[in-house]
N, C-alpha and C positions, 0 to 999 in steps of 0.2 A: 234481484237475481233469480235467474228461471233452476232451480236445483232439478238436478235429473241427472238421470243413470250415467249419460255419457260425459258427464259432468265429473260427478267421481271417478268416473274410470281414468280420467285423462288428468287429472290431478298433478301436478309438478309437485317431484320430490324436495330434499332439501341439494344445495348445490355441491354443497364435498359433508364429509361426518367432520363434525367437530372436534375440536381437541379435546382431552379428558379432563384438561383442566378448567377449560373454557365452566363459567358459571352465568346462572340467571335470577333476576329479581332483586337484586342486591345480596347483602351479606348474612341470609338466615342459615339456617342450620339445614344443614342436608339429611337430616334425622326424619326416620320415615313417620314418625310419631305423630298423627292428625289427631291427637287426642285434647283436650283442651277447651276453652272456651271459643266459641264462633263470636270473634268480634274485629274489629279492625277495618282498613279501606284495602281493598283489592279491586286489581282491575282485572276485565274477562274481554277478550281479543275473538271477534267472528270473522268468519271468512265471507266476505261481501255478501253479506246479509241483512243493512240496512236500509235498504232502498225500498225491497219490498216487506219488512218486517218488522219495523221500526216499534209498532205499537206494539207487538206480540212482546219482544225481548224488554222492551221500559215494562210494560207489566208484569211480567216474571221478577221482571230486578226489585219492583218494588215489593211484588208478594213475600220475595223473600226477604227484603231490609224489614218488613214488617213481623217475619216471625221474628227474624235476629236480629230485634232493635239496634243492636252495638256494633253492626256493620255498615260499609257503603262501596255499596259497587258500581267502578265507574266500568262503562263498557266502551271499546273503540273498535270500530269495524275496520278491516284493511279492504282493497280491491285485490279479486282473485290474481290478475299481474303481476307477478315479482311476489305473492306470498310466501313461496318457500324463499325466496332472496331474505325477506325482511326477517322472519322467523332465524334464519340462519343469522343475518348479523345482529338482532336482539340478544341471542341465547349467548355469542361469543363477545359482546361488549357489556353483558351483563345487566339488560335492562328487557329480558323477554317477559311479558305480563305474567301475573299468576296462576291464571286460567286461560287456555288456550282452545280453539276448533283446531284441530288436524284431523289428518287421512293417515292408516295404518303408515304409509309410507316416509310421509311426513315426524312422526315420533320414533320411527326407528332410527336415526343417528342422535335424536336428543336422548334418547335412551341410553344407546351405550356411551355416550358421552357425562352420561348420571343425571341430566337434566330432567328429565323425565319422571314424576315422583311413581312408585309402583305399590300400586293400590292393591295387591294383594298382602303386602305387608301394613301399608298406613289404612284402607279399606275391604279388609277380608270379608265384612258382613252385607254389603253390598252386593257381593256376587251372583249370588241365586235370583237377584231380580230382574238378571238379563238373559238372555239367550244364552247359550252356550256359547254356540258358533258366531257370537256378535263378540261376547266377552273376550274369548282366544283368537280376536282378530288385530288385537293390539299388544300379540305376543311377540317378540323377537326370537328367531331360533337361534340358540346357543346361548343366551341370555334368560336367566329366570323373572319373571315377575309380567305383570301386566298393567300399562304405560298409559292409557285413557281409558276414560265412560265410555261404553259405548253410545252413539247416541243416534241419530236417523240413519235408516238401511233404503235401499233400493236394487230392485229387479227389474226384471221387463219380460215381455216376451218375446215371441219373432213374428215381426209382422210381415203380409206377405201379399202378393196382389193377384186377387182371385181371376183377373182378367187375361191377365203373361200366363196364370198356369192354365187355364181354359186353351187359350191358344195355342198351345202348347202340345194338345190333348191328353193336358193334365187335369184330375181331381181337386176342384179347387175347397170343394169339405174333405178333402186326406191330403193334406199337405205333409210333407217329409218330417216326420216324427223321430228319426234317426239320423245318425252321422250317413250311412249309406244310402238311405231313402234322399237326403241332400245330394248327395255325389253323383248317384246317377239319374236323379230329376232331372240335376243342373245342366248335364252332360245333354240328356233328352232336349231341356229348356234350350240351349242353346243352340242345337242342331236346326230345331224345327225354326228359329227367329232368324236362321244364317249368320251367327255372332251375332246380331245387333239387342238382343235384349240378355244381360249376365244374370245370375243366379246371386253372388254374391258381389259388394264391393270393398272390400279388403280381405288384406291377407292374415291369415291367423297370426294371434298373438299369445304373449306367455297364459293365459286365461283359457283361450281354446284348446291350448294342450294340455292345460288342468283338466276341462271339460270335455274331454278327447278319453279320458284316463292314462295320461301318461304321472312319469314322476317327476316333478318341477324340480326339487332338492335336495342332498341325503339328507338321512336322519338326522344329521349330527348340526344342517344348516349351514355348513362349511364349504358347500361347493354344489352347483347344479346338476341336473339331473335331468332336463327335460330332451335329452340327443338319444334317448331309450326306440326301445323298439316300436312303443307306440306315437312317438314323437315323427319318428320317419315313418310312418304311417301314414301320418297325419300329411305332414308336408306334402308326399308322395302323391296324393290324394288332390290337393288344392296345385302340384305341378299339372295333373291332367284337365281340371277346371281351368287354369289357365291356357294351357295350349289349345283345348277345344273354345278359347272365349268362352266359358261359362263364367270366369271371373273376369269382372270390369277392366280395361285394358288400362286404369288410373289408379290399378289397386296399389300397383306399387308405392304409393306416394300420396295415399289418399290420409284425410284425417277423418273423426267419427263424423263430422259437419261437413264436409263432402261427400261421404258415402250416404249421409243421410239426404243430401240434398238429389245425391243419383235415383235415390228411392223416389222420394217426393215428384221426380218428373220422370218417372214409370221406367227408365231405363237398367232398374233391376228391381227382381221378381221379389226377394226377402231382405229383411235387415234386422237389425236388433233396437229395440224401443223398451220406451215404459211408455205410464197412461200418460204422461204430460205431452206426448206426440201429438195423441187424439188428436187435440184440441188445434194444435199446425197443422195437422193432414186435412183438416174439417174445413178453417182459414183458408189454406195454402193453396190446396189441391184437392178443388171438389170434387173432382173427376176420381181419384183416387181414392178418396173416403170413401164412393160409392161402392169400392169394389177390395176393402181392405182386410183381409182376413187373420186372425190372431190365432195361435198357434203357443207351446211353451218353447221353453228356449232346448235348444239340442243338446242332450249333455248325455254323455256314454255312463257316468258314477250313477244315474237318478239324484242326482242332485245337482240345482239352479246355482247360479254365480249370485254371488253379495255383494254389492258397496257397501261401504259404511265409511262414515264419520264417526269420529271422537272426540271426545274434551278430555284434555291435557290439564295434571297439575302442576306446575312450575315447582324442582324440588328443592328449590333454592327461595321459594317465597318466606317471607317472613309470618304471613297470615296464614300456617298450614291450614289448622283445623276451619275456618273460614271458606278458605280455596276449596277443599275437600267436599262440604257441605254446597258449597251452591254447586261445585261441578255437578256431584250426586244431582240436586233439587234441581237443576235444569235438565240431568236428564231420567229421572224418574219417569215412572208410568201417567201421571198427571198431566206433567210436561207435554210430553212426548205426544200421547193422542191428541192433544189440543194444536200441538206444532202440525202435526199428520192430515188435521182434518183443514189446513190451511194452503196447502201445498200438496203433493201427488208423489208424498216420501211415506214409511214406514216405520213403526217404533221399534226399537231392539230390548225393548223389558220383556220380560215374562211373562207370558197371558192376555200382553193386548192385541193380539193377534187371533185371540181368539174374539173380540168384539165384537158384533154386530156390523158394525161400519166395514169390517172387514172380512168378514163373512157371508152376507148376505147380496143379493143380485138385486137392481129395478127394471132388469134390461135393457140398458144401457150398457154401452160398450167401456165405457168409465169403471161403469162399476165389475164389468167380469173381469175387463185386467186389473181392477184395483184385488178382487177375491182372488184370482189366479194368482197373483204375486205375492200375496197375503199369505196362502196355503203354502208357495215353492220357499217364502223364505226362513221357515220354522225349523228347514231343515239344508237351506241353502251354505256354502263356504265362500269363503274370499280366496277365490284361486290364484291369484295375483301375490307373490312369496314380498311380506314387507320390506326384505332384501333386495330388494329387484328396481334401481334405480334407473330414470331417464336414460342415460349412458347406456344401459343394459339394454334397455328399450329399442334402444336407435340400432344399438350392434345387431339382435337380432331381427330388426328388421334388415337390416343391411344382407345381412347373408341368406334369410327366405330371399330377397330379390335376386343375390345372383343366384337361387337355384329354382329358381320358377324362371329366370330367362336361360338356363341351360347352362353356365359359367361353373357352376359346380352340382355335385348329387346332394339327391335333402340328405342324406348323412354324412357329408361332409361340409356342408353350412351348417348344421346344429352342433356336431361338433367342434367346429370353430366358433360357432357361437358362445356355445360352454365354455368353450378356454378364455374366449374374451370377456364372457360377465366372469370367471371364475379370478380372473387376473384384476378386474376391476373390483369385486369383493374382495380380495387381499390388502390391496392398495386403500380399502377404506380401514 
């Protein structure tokens, strides 16, 4: 499995919230108490991660059957296809493993469904050794507690082709560092190419209007929020990128691996990446490498977008204190650097981010996005509300399209947007 940013981001929720009675792992005790002796057989469920990882995670498992002689953990990897399907009928026929990979999005219906064990109660001593903004990324709003480990993060930045912006009689060392310096480059970009080369290939999503400064949700987590004043702003903004073709005329309908692929054969000037691109731009499209310029990601707050990944304790396991301890001990600071320096992800503990590995340059274009992502995510958020399922996804895309073809105004697509994620959060 190639893991990277647009990986997580695109992540398939679960497919309805579970019932509350609905349980997992058999008949243990829903008692949040990980106290106990670490021993038993548990099994710990990855999200298609044995193909390329195989040795990392058997080594882990035995490092720790070796501290915790009286354990044995069996591991089974799924295929990312149908992962939220199987998570969802595991968790409701009662047979979801004990330790679990999800994605914020993914724990929030096991959660309120109680499945979900919350590790501020059975793991309060744990928490200082992650991030902040990693740790309250497996919060639920309206719901108290906190539902997985944190465990690998990722960023990116915006890559961008120094050759479209030359042409252009753009600065290809000042590339657009702001939400405006984009809008009306792009505007520029497109005039001087006669629409044939776009600035951007998609259209904004709940994330961009985090990263916009708008407000995604109330307080209270009960109903959205992103149809505010900065929200039709925002939209307003990507209506004129559209009409002057500055946005790709397939944004409507594009996904992250079509938009990337527009990048890759030079028919748009920016896109959003991590370093695991490099290495396909370098491959792919020599022409492009030659002329690729890295840039951070646009964000109005000063602060980068997060993915991240979790491990899930099943709260229904029978091996609490077990489940407990390896989820911890796979993703610890030890763990974690070693998983990081294998793949072109990020740790969410506390301080290794300040490493060396991650702080330091060889001149290499590896290593400034690996340091630039390093540095944005200490302080980065997960703008993406863990409420915010597929269904919610699709509606708001659906209504930025009819208001970038002109069918309706962007505040009245994001206000029907609102109404229909706010009807579809009821319904869960």
């Amino acid at each position: 499995m190639r893991i990277s940013r647009r990986a997580v981001a695109t992540a398939a929720v679960l497919a309805a919230v579970l019932p509350l009675s609905a349980c997992g792992g058999g008949s243990g005790s829903s008692s949040s108490d990980a106290s106990g002796k670490v021993e038993g057989k548990i099994t710990f469920q990855t999200w298609n991660l044995q193909a390329n990882f195989k040795d990392y995670f058997n080594g882990v498992i035995a490092d720790f059957e070796k501290k915790y002689p009286d354990t044995d953990v069996k591991w089974v990897d799924r295929p990312g296809e149908g992962y939220a399907d199987k998570i969802s009928a595991d968790a409701a026929g009662g047979t979801l493993p004990d330790v679990v990979n999800v994605s914020p999005d993914l724990v929030a219906p096991l959660a309120k469904a109680g499945i979900a064990l919350d590790l501020d109660k059975a793991a309060p001593k744990y928490r200082s050794e992650y991030l902040p903004g990693a740790w309250k990324s497996h919060q639920i709003p309206g719901t108290e507690g906190t539902f997985a480990f944190p465990w690998y993060l990722n960023t990116g930045p915006m890559f961008y082709n120094k050759r479209l912006l030359r042409e252009a009689g753009l600065d290809p060392k000042d590339p657009p560092s702001t939400y405006d310096e984009v809008f009306s480059d792009g505007l520029k970009l497109a005039e001087k190419s006669k629409g044939k080369v776009a600035t951007l290939a998609n259209v904004p999503t709940i994330e961009d209007f985090g990263r916009y400064g708008g407000q995604l949700m109330n307080k209270e987590g009960t109903g959205f929020a992103f149809n505010d004043a900065k929200g039709i702003e925002l939209l307003t903004h990507y209506k004129e990128l559209y009409d002057a073709k500055a946005l790709d005329a397939q944004a409507l309908t594009a996904t992250p691996e079509s938009s990337g692929h527009k990048f890759l054969t030079e028919s748009v000037a920016m896109n959003p990446g991590s370093a695991l691109d490099l290495a396909n731009f370098r491959k792919q499209a020599p022409s492009l490498y030659k002329n690729i310029g890295i840039t951070d990601q646009v964000s109005s707050t000063g602060k980068a977008n997060m993915y991240v990944m979790g491990i899930m304790v099943n709260a229904q396991t029978k091996r609490k204190p077990a489940a407990v301890a390896f989820a911890h001990y796979m993703t610890d600071a030890t763990r974690q650097m070693e998983f990081s320096k294998k793949v072109a992800i990020f740790p969410s503990t506390a301080g290794s981010l300040d490493d060396p590995y991650f702080t330091e340059e060889d001149g290499t274009d590896e290593t400034r996005v690996r340091v630039a992502a390093a540095k944005s995510l200490k302080t980065a958020v997960n703008y993406t509300p863990v409420l915010f399922s597929e269904q919610m996804k699709t509606e708001l895309r659906n209504q930025i399209a009819k208001a970038l073809q002109g069918k309706q105004s962007p505040e009245e697509a994001l206000d029907n947007a609102v109404k229909a994620c706010d009807r579809l959060l009821q319904q869960s």
